[in-house]
PAKOLKOL-160132 format. One record per residue (C-alpha): residue number from 1; residue in one letter; chain; x, z, y. Coordinates in nm, 2 decimals. Example, Ala and Ser with C-alpha at 12.3 -4.5 7.8 and 13.67 -1.06 7.14 Angstrom:
# PAKOLKOL-160132
<resi 1; resn A; chain A; c1 1.23; c3 0.78; c2 -0.45>
<resi 2; resn S; chain A; c1 1.37; c3 0.71; c2 -0.11>
***
This chain:
# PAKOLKOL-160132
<resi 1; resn X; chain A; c1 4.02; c3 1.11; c2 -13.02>
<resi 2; resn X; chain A; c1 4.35; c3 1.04; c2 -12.84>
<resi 3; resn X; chain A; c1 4.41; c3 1.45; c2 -12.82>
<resi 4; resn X; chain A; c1 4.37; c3 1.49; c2 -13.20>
<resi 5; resn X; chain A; c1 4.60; c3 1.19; c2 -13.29>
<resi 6; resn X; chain A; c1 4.85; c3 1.37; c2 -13.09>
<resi 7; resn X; chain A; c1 4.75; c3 1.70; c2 -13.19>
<resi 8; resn X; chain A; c1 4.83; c3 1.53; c2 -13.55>
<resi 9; resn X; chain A; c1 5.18; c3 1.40; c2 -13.47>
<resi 10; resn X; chain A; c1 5.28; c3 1.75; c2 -13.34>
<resi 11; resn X; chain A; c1 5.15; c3 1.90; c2 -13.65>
<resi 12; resn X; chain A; c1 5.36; c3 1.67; c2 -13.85>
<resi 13; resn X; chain A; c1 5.71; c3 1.69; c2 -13.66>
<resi 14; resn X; chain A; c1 5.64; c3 1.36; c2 -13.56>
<resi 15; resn X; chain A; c1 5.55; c3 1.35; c2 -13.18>
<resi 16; resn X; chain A; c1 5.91; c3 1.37; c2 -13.01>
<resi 17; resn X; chain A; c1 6.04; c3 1.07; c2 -13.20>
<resi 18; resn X; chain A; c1 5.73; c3 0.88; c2 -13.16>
<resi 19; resn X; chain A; c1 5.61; c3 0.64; c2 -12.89>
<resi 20; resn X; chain A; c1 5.25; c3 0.66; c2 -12.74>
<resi 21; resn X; chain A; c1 5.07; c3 0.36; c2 -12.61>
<resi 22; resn X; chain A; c1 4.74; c3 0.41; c2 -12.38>
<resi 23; resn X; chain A; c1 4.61; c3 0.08; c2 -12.21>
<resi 24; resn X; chain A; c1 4.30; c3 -0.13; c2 -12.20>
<resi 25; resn X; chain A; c1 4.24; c3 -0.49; c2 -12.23>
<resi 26; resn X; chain A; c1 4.01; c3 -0.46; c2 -11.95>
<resi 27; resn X; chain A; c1 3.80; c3 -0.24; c2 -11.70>
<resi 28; resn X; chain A; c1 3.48; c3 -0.20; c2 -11.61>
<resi 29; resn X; chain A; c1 3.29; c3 -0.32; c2 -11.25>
<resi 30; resn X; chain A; c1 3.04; c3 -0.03; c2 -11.27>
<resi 31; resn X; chain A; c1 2.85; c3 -0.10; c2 -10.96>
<resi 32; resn X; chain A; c1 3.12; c3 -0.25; c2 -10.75>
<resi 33; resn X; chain A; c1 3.01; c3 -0.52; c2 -10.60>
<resi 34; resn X; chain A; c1 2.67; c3 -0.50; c2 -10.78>
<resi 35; resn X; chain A; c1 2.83; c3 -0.57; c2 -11.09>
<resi 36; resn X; chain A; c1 2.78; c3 -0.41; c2 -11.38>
<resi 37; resn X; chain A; c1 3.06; c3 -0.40; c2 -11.73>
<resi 38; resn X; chain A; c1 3.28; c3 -0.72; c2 -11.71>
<resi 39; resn X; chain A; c1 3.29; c3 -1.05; c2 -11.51>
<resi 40; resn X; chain A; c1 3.50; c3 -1.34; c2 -11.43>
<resi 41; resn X; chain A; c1 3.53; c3 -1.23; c2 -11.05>
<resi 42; resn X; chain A; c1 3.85; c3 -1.09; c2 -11.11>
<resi 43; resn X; chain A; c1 3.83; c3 -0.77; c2 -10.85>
<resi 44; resn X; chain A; c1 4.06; c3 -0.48; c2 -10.90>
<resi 45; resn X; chain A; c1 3.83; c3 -0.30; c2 -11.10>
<resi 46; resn X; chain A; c1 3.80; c3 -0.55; c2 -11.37>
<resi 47; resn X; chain A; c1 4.21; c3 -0.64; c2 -11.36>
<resi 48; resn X; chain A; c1 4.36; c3 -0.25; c2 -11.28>
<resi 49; resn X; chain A; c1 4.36; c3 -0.09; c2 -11.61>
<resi 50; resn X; chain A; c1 4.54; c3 0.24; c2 -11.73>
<resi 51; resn X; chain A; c1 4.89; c3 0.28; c2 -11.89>
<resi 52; resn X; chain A; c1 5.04; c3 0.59; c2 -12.02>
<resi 53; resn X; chain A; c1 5.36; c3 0.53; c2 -12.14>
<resi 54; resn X; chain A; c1 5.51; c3 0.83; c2 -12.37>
<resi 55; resn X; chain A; c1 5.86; c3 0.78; c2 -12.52>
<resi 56; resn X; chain A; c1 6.04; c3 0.89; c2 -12.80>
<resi 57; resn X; chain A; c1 6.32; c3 1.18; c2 -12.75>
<resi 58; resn X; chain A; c1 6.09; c3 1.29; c2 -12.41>
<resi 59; resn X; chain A; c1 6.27; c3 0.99; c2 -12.21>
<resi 60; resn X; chain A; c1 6.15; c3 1.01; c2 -11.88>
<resi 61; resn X; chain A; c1 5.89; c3 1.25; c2 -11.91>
<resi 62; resn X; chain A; c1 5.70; c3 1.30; c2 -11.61>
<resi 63; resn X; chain A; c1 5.76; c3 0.99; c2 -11.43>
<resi 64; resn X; chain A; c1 5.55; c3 0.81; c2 -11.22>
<resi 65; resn X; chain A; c1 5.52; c3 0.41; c2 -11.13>
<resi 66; resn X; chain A; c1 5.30; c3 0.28; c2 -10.87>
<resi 67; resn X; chain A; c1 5.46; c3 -0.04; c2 -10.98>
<resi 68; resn X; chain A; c1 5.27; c3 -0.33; c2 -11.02>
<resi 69; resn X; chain A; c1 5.29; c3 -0.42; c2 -11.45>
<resi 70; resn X; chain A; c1 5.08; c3 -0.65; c2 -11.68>
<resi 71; resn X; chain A; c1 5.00; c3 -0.59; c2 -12.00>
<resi 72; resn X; chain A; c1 5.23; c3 -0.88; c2 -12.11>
<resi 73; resn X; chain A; c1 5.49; c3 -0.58; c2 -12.06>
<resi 74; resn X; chain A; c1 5.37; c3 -0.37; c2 -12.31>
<resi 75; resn X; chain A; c1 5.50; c3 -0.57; c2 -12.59>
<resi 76; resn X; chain A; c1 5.86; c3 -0.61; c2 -12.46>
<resi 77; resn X; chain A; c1 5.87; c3 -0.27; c2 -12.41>
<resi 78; resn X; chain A; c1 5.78; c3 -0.13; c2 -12.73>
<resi 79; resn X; chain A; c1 6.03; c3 -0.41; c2 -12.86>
<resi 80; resn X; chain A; c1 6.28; c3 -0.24; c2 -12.67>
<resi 81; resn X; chain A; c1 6.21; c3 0.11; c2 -12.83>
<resi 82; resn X; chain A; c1 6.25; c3 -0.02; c2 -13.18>
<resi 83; resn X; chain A; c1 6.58; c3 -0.20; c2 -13.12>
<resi 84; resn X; chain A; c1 6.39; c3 -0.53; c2 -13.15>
<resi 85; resn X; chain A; c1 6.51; c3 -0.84; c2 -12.97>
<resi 86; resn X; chain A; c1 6.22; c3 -1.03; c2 -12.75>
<resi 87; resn X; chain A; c1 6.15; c3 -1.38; c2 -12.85>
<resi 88; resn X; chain A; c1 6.25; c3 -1.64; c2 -12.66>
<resi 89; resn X; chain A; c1 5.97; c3 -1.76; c2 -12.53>
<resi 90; resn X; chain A; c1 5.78; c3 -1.41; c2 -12.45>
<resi 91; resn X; chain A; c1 5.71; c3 -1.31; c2 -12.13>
<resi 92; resn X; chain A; c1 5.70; c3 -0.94; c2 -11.98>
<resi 93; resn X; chain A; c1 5.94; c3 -0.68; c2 -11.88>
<resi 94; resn X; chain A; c1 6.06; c3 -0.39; c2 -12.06>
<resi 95; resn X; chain A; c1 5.95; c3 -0.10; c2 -11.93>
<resi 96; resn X; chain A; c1 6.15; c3 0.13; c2 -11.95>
<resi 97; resn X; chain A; c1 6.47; c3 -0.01; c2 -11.79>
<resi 98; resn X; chain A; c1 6.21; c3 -0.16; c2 -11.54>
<resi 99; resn X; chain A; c1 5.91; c3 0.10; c2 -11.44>
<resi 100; resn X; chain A; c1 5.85; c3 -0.04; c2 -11.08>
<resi 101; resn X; chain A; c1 5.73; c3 -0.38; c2 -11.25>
<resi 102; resn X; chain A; c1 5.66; c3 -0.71; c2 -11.08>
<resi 103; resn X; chain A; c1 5.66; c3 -0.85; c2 -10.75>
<resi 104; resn X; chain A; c1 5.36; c3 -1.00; c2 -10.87>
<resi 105; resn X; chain A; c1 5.15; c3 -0.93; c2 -11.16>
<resi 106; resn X; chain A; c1 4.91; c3 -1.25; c2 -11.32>
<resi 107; resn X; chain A; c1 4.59; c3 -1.27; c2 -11.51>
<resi 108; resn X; chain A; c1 4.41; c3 -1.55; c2 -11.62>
<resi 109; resn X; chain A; c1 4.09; c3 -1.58; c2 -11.83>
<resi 110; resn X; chain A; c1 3.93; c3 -1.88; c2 -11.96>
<resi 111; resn X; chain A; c1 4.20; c3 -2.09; c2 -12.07>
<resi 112; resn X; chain A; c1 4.34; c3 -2.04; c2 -11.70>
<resi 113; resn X; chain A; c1 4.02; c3 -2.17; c2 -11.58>
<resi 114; resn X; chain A; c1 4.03; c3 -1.81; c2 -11.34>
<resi 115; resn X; chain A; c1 4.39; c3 -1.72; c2 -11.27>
<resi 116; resn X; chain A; c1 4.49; c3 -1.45; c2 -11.06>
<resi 117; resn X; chain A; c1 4.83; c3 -1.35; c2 -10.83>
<resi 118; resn X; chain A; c1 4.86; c3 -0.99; c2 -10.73>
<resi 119; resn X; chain A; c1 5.12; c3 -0.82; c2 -10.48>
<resi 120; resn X; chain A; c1 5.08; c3 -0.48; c2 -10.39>
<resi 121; resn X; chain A; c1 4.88; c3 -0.57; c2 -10.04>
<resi 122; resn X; chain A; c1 4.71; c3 -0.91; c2 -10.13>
<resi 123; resn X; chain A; c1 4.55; c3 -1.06; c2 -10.43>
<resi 124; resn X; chain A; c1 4.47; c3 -1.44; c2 -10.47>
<resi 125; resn X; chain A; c1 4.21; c3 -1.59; c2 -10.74>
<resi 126; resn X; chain A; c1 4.23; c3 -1.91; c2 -10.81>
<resi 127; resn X; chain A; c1 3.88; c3 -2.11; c2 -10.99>
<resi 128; resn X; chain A; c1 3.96; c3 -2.49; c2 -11.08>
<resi 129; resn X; chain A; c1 3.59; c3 -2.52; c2 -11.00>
<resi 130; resn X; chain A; c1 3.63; c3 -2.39; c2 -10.69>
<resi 131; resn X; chain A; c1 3.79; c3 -2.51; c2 -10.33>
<resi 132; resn X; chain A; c1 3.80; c3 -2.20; c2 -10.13>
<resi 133; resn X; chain A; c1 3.98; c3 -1.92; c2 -10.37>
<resi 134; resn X; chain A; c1 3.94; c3 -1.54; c2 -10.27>
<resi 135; resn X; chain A; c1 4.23; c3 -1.46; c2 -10.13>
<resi 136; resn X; chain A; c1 4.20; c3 -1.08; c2 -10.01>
<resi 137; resn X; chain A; c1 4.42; c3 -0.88; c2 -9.77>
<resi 138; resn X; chain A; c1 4.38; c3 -0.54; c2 -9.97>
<resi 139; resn X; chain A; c1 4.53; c3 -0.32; c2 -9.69>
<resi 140; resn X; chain A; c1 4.28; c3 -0.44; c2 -9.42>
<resi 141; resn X; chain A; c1 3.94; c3 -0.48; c2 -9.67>
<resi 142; resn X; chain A; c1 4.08; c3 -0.29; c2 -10.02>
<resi 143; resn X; chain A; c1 3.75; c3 -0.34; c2 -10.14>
<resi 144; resn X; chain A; c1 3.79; c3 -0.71; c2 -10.16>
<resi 145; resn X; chain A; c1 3.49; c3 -0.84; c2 -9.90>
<resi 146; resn X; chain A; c1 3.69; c3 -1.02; c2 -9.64>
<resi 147; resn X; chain A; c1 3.77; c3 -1.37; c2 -9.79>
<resi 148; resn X; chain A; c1 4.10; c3 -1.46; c2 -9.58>
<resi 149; resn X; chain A; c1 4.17; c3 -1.76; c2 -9.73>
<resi 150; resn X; chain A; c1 4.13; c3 -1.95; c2 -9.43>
<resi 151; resn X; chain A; c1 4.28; c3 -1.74; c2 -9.21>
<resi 152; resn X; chain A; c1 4.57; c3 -1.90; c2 -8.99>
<resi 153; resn X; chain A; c1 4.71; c3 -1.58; c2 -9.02>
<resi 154; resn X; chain A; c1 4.75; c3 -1.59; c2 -9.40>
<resi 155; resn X; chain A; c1 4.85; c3 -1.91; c2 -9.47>
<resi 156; resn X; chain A; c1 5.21; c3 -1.87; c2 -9.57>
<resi 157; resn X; chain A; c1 5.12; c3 -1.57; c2 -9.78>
<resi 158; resn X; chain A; c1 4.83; c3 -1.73; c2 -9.99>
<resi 159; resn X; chain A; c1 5.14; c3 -2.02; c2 -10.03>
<resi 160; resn X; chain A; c1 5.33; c3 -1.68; c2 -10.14>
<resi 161; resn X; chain A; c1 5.06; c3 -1.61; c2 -10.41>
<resi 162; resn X; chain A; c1 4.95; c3 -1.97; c2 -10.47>
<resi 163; resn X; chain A; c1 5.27; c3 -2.14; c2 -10.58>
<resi 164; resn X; chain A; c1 5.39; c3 -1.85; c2 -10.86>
<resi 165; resn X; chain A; c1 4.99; c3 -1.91; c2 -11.04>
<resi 166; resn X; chain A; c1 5.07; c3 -2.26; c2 -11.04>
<resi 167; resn X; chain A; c1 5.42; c3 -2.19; c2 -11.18>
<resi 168; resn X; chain A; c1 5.30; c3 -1.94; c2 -11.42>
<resi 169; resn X; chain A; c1 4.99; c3 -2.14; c2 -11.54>
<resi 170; resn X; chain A; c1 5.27; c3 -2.44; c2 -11.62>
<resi 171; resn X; chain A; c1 5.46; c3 -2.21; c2 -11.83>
<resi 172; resn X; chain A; c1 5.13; c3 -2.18; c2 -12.06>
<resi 173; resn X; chain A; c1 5.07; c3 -2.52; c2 -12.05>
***
């Protein structure tokens, strides 16, 4: 369906001055873990979901981020496009002047009840109903089976991760 709405703009002259949004809400666990569609466990497969980005005039066409992004940056960015200014309370980055993203991307779900801090290499999810939070080491166990949470060695990076949720859940609040 995606092709022939493109294959619709082209038709119409319509396609190099228009801008082209693809993104989920979600993903899917599909076996990972022994999960099945969607969860509140937070893992990469549920979290990591695509973005294809195509802007008017063909401005950079053919680029590619590896950049952490949320899709709190989607708005700003299509904002941006438009000539729009952001409101002042949004959140989010725009884009296009900023493809590499975040240090750190967030989720939450549940009012914040699950809230999650993501670097490139580690990943913490924090549960209010919960004392020991997942903390994973994604370079050493990428598929997110070693709980390091307690692990001396980690401390001062789960602090790292820790202290921006608690900052960013605030700003909700």
């Amino acid at each position: 369906q995606v092709g022939r709405m493109l294959d619709v703009l082209k038709r119409k002259g319509l396609y190099e001055n228009t801008m082209v949004v693809y993104t989920s809400d979600h993903g899917e666990y599909m076996g990972y873990h022994h999960l099945v569609l969607k969860g509140n466990h937070m893992y990469d497969p549920l979290v990591k979901v695509p973005l294809i980005i195509k802007y008017p005039g063909g401005t950079q066409r053919g680029t590619v981020s590896d950049g952490l992004v949320s899709n709190i940056d989607v708005a700003p960015t299509i904002l941006s496009q438009t000539g729009c200014a952001c409101g002042a309370r949004m959140k989010g980055l725009d884009l296009a002047r900023d493809p590499q993203g975040s240090p750190i991307v967030f989720c939450a779900e549940r009012n914040g009840a699950y809230a999650l801090a993501r670097s490139k290499a580690r990943k913490l999810i924090l549960n209010r109903a919960k004392k020991d939070p997942p903390f994973f080491d994604l370079e050493k166990a990428p598929f997110e089976r070693v709980n390091a949470y307690e692990d001396a060695m980690y401390q001062e990076e789960v602090k790292q991760l820790n202290d921006p949720i608690l900052n960013w859940r605030s700003l909700d609040e």
